[in-house]
N, C-alpha and C positions, 0 to 999 in steps of 0.2 A: 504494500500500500504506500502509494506516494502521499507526503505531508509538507506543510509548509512550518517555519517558524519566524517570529520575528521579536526582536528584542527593544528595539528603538522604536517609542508612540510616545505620543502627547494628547490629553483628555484636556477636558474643562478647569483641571487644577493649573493650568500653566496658558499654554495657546492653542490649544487643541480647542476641537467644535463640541464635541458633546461630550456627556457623562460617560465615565469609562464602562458600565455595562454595553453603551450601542457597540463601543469596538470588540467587546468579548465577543456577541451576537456575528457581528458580520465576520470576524476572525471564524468562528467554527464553519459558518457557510463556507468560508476560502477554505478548508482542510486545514487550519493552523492548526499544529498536536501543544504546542508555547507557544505562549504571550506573555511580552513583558511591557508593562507600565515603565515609561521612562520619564517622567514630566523635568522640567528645568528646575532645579535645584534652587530655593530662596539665594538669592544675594543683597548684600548690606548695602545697597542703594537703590536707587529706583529705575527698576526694568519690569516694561509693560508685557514681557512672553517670561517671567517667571512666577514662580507658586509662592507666595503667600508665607512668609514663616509660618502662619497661627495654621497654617491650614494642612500643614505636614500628618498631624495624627489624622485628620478626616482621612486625608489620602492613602493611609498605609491601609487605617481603619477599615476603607471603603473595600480595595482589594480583598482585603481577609474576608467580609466578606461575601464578596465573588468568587472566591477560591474552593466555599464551603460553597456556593448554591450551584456551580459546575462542575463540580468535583466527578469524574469522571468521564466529561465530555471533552476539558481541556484544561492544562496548566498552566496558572496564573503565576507571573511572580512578580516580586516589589523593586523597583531598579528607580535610581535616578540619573538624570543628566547632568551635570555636574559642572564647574566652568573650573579652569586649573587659575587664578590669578593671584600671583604672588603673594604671600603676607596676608591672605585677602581668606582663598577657599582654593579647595580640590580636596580632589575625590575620597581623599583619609583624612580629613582633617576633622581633629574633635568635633564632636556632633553628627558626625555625618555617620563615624563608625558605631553610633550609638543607638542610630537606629532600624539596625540589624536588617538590613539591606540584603536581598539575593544576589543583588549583581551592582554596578555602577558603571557609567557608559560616564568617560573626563572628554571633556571640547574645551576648545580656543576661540571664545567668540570676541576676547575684547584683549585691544595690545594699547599699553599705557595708558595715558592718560591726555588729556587736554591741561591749558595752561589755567584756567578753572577747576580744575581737580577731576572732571567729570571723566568715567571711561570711554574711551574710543575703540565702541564696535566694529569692528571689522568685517561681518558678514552678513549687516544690516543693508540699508540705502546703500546706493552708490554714489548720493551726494554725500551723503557721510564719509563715504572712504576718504572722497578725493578731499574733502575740509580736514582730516585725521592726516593724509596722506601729507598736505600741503604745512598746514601748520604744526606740527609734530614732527617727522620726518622732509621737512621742507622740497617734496617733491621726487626721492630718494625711494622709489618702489623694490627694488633690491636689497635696502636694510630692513623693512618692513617684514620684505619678505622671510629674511634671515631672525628676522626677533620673530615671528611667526611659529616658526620651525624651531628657533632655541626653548622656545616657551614648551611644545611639545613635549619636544625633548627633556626639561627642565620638570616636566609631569610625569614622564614614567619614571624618569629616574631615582622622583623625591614621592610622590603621590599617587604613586601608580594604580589605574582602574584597572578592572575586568576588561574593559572593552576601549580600544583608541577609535571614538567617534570623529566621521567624518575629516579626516586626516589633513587632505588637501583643498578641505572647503573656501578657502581664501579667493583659490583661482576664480570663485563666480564673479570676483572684478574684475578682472583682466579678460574684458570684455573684445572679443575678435584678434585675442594677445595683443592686444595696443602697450602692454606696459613688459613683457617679455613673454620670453618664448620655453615653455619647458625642459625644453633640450638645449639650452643652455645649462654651459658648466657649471658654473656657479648654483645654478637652481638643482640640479643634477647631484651635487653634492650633497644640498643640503635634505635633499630626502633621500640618501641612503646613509648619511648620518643618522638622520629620523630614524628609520627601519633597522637600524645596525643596535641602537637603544633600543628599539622595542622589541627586538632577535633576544638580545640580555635580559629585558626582561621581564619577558613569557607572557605579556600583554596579549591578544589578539587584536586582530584590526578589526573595521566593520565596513563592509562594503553595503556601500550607503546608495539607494537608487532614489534621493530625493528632487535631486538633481536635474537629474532629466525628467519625469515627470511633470514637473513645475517648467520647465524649459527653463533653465537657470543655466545648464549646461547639457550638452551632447555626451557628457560619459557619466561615471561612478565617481564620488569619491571612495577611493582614491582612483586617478587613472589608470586607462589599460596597462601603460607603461611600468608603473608603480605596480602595479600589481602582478604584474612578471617577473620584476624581482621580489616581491613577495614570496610568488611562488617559489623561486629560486633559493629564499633562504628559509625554505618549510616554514614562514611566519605563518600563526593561523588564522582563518579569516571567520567571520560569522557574516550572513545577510540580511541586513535589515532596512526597512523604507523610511526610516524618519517620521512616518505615520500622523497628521495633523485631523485628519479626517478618515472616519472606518472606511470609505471606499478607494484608501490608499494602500491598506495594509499588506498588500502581497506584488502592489505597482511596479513592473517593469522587473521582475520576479523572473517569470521564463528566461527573455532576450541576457537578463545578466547570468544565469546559471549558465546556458548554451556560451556566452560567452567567457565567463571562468573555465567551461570546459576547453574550448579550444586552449587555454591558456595555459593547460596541465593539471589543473585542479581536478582532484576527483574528491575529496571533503572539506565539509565547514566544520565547523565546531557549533553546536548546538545545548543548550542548556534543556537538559529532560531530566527526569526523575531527580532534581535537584543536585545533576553533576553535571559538565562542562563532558561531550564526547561527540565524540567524527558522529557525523552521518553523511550517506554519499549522494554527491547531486548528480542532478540532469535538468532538462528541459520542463519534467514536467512535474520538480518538484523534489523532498529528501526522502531518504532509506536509511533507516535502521537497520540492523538487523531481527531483532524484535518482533519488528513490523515485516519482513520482506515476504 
């Protein structure tokens, strides 16, 4: 029996559309065997796509549960999305380990700061980049991109998640490469440094089809590229959609499995029975053994 899973979703506690039972519901239509709740993680300033400190127990609360009234049809688990920012938050930092989490999915949505103190999202507007880009980095897409990628790097090393979301999400500005080219050296290094950290230490990646659905971009994060050397250095990967809305949850699902496959991939890493193990893809979906 083919299955699908997905670990990366957003309900109504962050920026997602509705209450997390619709996504349970339409997850079991899609064959999902797991689902993971990942909502954005409270931060100590004001961001309109994160959860609420006060509203973290509703949230865990809610799951649980969900967990008890599908029990049997499908596996629930409690995950959050996390932001890695200095001195700030990531994915271990007191509190976070406290609230006894399945999984945790670390991103990089936000690199310094403005001369106001305020942070400068990076994966927001693109009038925002280029005001972050311009006054901050005075123009200088290259260092941006390199604190982008130290920050990363800087998270597995010191804070390391479960899961390295959406890796190379920066690129949605670098619209038609007007600002470089990936195959530049410089850029080239700086994500197998990335991968060369995250080989160390035993992170998985997450191959993210948010992307293109949204039309944000034509690949995955991370790209084909990237993710050949992925393959290359046995990193492992899991698949998930970023999920804002239940009729995303398995979005663009086939065409990137069929595409992992050309790429060598024959498993992901899947969280079932509450442990982290291979299951083997194809086109039209995963295998267990278990299940085959």
């Amino acid at each position: 029996m083919s299955f699908w899973t997905n670990y990366h979703s957003h309900c109504d506690y962050c920026d997602g559309k509705f209450e997390p039972e619709r996504y349970v519901e339409r997850a079991i239509d899609f064959q999902v065997l797991a689902y993971g709740f990942s909502s954005h993680a409270p931060l100590p300033f004001d961001c309109k796509w994160c959860m609420n400190i006060e509203d973290i127990s509703d949230y865990l609360d809610e799951i649980s549960t969900l967990q008890r009234k599908y029990k049997g049809r499908i596996e629930l688990y409690k995950g959050l999305e996390i932001d890695y920012i200095p001195k700030v938050i990531g994915p271990n930092r007191p509190g976070i380990e406290e609230l006894n989490l399945d999984y945790t999915i670390g991103s990089i949505h936000f690199i310094d700061q403005f001369e106001d103190g305020s942070p400068w999202e990076v994966d927001g507007s693109h009038d925002k980049f280029l005001k972050g880009l311009k006054e901050i980095y005075h123009g200088d897409v290259k260092k941006v991109l390199q604190r982008y990628f130290q920050l990363t790097r800087e998270m597995v090393e010191n804070d390391c998640p479960d899961i390295v979301g959406h890796m190379d999400k920066i690129k949605v500005q670098n619209i038609e490469n007007k600002f470089y080219s990936e195959f530049s050296s410089w850029y080239k290094k700086e994500i197998m440094q990335t991968l060369e950290t995250i080989a160390a230490a035993g992170a998985i990646v997450e191959v993210n089809t948010r992307g293109i659905y949204t039309r944000r971009t034509v690949h995955t994060y991370p790209s084909m590229w990237v993710l050949e050397k992925i393959q290359e250095m046995n990193i492992p990967i899991t698949l998930n959609s970023d999920a804002h809305h239940p009729e995303e949850i398995i979005n663009k699902f086939g065409s990137s499995c069929h595409m992992l496959r050309e790429i060598g991939f024959e498993h992901i890493k899947v969280l079932f029975q509450n442990e982290w193990q291979d299951a083997a893809l194809d086109s039209n979906g995963l295998k267990l053994p278990q299940y085959a």
